[in-house]
C-alpha positions as CSV (number, residue, x, y, z in Angstrom):
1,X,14.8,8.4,67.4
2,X,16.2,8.7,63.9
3,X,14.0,8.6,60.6
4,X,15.0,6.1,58.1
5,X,15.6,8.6,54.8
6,X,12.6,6.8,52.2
7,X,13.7,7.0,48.2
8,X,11.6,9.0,46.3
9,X,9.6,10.3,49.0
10,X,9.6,14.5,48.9
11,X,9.9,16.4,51.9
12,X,8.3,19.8,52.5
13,X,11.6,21.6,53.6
14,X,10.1,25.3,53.5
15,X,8.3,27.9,51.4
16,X,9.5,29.7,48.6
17,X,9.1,32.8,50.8
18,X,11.4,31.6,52.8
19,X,14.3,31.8,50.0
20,X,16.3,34.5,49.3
21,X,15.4,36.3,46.0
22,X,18.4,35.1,44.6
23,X,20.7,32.8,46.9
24,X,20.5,30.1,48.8
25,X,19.4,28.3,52.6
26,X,20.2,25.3,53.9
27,X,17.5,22.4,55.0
28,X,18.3,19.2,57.3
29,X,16.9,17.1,55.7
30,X,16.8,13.2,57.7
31,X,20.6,14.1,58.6
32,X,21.4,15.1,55.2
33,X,22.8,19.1,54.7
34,X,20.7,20.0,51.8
35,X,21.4,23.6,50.2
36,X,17.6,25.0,48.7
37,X,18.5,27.7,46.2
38,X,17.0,30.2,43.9
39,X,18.2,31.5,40.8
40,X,17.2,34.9,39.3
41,X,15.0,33.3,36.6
42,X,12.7,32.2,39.6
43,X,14.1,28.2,39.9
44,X,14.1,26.3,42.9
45,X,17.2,23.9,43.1
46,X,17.9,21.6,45.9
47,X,21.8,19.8,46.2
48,X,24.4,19.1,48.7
49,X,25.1,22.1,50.5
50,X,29.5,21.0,50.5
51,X,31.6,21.4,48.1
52,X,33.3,19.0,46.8
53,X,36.9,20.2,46.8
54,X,36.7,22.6,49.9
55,X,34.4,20.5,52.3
56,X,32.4,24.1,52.5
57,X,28.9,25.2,52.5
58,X,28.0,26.0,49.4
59,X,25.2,28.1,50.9
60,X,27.1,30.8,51.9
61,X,28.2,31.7,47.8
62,X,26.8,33.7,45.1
63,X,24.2,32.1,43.0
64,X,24.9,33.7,39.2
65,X,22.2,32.8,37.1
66,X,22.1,29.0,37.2
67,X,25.1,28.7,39.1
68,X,26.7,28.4,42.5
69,X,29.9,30.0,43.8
70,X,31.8,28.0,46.4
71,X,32.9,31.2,48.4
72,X,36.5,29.7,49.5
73,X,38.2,29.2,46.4
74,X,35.5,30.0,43.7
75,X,34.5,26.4,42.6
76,X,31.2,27.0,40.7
77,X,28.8,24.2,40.0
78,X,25.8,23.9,38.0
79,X,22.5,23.5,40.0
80,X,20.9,22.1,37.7
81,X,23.0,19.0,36.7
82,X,25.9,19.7,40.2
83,X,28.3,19.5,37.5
84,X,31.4,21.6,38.3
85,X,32.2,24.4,35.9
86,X,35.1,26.0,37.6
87,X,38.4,24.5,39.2
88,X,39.4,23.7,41.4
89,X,36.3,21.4,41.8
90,X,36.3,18.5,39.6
91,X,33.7,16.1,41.4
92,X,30.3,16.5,40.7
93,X,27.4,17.8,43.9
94,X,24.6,15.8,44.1
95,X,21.5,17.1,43.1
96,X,18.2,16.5,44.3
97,X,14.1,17.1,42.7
98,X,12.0,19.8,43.9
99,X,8.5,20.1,43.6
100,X,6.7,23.1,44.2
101,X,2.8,22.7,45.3
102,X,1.5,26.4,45.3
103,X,4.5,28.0,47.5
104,X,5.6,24.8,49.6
105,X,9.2,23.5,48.7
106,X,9.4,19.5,48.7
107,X,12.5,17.8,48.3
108,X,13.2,14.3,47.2
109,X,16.9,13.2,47.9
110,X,19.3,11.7,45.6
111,X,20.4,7.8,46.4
């Protein structure tokens, strides 16, 4: 039986233990592939674990600072805003909130 994915409702996806230090994992989240990342300040961002260009995980690249390396052809986007910074990606990842309570991860998708 399939959940029906609820606007604005966060999902507990994981802990922040379970992150990398720096990098990223991917949650499914009601169907959707969600990459949760963290960058080396600490932050907790939550977005669409393709890339836009590439059809890639975006999971599997380098996180440098606030940013996220598409490791195929070195798209980078911004996890903050999913705006690309680096060709060959032009299109925009979707982003998603995050809400930490204590050291659970919750996730509220994007429309």
């Amino acid at each position: 039986m399939s959940e029906q994915v609820r606007t604005g409702e966060p999902v507990h996806v994981c802990s922040v233990d379970d992150l990398p230090a720096v990098g990223a994992v991917v949650a499914d989240i009601h169907g959707r592939r969600v990459a949760i990342a963290r960058d080396s300040a600490g932050h907790v961002h939550a977005f669409d674990d393709t890339c836009t260009h590439a059809n890639v995980s975006l999971a599997e690249g380098e996180v440098e600072g606030e940013l996220i390396e598409c490791w195929l052809h070195g798209s980078q986007f911004d996890m903050r805003t999913g705006e690309p910074k680096q060709l060959p990606a032009t299109v925009p990842i979707a982003v998603h909130t995050v809400t930490l309570d204590g050291d659970a991860v919750y996730v509220t998708l994007a429309d």
